[in-house]
VMD Tcl script that draws the C-alpha trace (Angstrom):
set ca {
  {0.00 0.00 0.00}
  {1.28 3.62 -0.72}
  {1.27 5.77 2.72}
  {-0.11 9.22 2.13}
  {0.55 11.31 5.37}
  {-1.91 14.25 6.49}
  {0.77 17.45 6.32}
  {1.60 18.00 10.09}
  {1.53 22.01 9.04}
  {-1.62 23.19 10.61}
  {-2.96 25.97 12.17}
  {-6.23 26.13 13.83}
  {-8.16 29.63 14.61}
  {-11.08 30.68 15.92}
  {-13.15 33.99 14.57}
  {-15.87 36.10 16.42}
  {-15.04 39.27 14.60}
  {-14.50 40.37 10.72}
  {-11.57 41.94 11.89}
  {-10.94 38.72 12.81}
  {-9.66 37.13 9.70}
  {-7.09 39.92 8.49}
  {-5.02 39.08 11.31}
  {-4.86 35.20 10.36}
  {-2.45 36.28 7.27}
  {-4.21 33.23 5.77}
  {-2.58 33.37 2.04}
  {0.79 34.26 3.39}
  {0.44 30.69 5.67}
  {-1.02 28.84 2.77}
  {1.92 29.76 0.56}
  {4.53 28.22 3.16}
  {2.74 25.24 2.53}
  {1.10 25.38 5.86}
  {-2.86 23.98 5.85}
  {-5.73 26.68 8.25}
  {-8.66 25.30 9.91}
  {-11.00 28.20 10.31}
  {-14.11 28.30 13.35}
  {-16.89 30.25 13.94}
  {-19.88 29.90 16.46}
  {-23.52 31.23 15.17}
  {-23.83 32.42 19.18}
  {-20.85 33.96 19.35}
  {-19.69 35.74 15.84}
  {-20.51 39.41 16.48}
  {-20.97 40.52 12.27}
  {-23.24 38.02 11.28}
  {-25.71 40.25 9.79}
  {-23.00 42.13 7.48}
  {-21.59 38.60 6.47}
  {-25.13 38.61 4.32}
  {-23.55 40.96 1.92}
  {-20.69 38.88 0.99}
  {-23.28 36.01 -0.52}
  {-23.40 35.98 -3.98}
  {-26.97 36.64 -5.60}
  {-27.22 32.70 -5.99}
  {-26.60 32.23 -2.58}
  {-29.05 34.92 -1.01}
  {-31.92 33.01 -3.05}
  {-30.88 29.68 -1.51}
  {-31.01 31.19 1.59}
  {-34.49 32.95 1.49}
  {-35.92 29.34 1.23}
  {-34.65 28.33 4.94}
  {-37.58 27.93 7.43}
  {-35.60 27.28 10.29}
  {-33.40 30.63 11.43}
  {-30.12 28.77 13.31}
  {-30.24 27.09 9.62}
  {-30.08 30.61 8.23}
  {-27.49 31.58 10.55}
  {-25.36 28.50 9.66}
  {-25.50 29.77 6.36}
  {-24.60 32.88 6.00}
  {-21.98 32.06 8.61}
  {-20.26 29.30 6.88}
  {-20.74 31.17 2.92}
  {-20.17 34.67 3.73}
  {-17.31 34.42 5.61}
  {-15.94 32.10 2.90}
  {-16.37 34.77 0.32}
  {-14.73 36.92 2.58}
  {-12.17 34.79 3.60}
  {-11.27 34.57 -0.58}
  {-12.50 37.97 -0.81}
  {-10.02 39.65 1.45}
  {-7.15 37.21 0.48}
  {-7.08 37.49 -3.11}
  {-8.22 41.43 -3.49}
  {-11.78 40.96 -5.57}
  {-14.75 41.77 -4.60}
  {-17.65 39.08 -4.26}
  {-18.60 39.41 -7.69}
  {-15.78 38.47 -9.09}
  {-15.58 35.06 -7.25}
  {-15.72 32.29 -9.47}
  {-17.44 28.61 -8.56}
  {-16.61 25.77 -10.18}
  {-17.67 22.40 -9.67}
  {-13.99 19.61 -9.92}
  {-14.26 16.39 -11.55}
  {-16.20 14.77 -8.97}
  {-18.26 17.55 -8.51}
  {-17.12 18.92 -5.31}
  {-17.16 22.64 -5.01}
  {-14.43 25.18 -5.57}
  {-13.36 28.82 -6.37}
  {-11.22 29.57 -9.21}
  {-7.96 31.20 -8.16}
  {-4.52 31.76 -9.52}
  {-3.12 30.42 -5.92}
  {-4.96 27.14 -5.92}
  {-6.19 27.23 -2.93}
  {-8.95 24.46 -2.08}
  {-11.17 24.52 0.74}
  {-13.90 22.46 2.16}
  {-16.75 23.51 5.03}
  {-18.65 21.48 7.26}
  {-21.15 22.31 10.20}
  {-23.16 20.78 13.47}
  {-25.54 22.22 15.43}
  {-23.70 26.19 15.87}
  {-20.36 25.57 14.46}
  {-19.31 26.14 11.72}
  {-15.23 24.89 10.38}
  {-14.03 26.40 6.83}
  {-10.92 24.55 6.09}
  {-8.26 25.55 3.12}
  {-4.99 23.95 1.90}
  {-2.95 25.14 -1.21}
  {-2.59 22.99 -4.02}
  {-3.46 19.41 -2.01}
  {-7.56 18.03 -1.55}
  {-8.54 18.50 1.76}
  {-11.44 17.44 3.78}
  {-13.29 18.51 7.16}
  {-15.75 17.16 9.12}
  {-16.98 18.39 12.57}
  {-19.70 16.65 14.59}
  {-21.33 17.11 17.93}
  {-21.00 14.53 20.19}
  {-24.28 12.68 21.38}
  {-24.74 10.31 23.67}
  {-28.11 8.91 23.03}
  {-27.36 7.58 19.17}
  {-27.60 4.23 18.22}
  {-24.35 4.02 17.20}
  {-24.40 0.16 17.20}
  {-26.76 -0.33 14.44}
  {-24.95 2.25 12.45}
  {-21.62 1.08 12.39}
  {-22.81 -2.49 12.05}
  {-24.91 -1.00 8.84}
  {-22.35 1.25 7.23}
  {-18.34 0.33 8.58}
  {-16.17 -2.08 7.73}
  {-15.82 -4.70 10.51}
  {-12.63 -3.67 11.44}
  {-13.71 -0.18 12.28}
  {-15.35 -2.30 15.12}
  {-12.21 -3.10 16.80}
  {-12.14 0.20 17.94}
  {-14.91 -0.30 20.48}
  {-13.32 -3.43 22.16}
  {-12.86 -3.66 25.69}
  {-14.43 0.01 26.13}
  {-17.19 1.73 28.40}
  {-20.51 2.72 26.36}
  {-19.89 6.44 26.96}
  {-15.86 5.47 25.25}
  {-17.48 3.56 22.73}
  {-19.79 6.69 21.33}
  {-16.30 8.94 21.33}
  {-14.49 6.19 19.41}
  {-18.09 5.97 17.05}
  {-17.80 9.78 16.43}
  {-14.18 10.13 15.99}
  {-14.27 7.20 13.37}
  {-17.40 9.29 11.68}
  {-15.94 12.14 11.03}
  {-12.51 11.05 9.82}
  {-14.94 8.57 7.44}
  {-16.50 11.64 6.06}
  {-13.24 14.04 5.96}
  {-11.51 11.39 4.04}
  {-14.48 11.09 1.69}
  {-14.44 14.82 1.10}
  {-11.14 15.21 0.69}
  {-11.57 12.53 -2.15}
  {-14.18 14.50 -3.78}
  {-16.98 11.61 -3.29}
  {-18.37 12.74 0.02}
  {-20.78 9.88 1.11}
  {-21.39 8.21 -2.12}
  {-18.18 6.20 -1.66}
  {-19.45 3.25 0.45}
  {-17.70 3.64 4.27}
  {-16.70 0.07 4.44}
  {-14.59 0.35 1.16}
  {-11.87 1.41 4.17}
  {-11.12 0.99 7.52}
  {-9.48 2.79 10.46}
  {-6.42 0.35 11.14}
  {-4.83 2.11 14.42}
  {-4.34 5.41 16.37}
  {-1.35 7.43 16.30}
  {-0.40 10.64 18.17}
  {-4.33 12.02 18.08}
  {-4.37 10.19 14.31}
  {-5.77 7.85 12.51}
  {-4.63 5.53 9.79}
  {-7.30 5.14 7.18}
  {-6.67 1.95 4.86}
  {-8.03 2.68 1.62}
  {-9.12 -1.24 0.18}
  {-9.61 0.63 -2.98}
  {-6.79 3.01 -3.87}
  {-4.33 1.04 -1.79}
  {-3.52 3.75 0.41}
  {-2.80 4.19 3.80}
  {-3.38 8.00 5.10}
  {-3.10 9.59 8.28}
  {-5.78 11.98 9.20}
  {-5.86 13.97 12.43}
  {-8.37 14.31 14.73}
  {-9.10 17.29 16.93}
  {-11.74 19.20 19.65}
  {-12.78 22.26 18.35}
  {-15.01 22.95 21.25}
  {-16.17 21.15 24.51}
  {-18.70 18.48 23.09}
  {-17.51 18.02 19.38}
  {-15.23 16.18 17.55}
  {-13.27 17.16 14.23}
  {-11.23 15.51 11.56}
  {-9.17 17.19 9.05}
  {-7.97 14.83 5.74}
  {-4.98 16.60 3.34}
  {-4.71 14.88 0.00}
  {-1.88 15.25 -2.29}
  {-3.31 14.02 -5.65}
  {0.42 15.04 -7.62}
  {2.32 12.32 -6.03}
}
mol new
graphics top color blue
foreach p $ca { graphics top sphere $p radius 0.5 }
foreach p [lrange $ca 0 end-1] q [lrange $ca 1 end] { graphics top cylinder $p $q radius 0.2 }
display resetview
């Protein structure tokens, strides 16, 4: 198997202000090959209602058709301060950002940098991640502790993902359920399939300094993917992919 490891480069920030993000110097970090994990609470981020005027026409019609308002909060959250984010770094305004579906279909912004990014969301936060030039893939979940978490990873993993609850107290057993989920689903997004590509085509094989190996029956790969707590009561999984090599 060829070993793909997640770049250890990573910086992790957390926003509650616009002003916020033009101290994170993020397209000076990207271009030292470094990877930036961006987080935002709906509760907590002070500008949400300006954010609204960084969403492209497209986007304000998507989001006049939210019932719910914590969903329309998510929303403008997690787009506007995207646009922003690529907004402020590359010097264009909103207008001029280009979206482009890649060859899998997964979602990007045409830039001369080639910087990717990838967003995911639970419950009031909200993670924006971007790397320069590799895949990369986030997922962030809250933690619950009344899922049936049995079923689902007897329905959807690969029996060696099971391993992971041996010998382990039911409350352990959810953490280890969760942690495996959302390294599943980063991997899966940094591969461009998301959750079309069947979760027991791999496997998590072992933990390794707050990562996991992810053993890809597949592409015969073996990748390291780190895991992380963004904030009391979630987990997170970043997944870097370097398609070139």
């Amino acid at each position: 198997m060829k070993k793909v490891r997640c770049n250890e480069k990573l910086i992790i920030s957390r926003v509650n202000l616009i002003n916020d993000i033009h101290s994170l110097d993020i397209l000076k970090r990207l271009n030292r090959n470094m990877n930036m994990i961006v987080i935002a609470n709906i509760c907590e981020f002070r500008n949400l209602g300006y954010l609204k005027r960084f969403l492209t026409n497209k986007e304000k019609n998507k989001l006049e058709k939210f019932v719910f308002e914590d969903d329309r909060k998510r929303y403008i959250l997690s787009h506007g301060l995207l646009n922003y984010i690529f907004s402020d770094a590359l010097g264009i305004s909103i207008k001029n950002i280009k979206f482009y579906l890649g060859d899998k279909g997964k979602p990007k912004i045409k830039n001369k940098y080639k910087i990717n990014y990838n967003i995911s969301h639970s419950k009031e936060l909200i993670l924006i991640g971007f790397s320069k030039e590799k895949e990369i893939g986030i997922d962030v979940e809250k933690v619950y502790y009344n899922i049936d978490y049995k079923e689902i990873s007897e329905a959807f993993f690969h029996p060696y993902d099971l391993l992971c609850y041996s010998n382990k107290s039911k409350i352990d057993e959810i953490k280890s359920f969760f942690k495996i989920w959302v390294v599943k689903e980063a991997y899966t997004k940094a591969l461009g399939t998301g959750l079309s590509r069947s979760l027991d085509t791999f496997f998590i094989k072992k933990s390794l300094n707050n990562k996991l190996m992810v053993m890809d029956i597949i592409n015969s790969t073996e990748t390291y993917i780190k895991t992380f707590k963004p904030q009391l009561g979630y987990i997170a999984a970043i997944s870097i992919l370097d398609k070139s090599k």
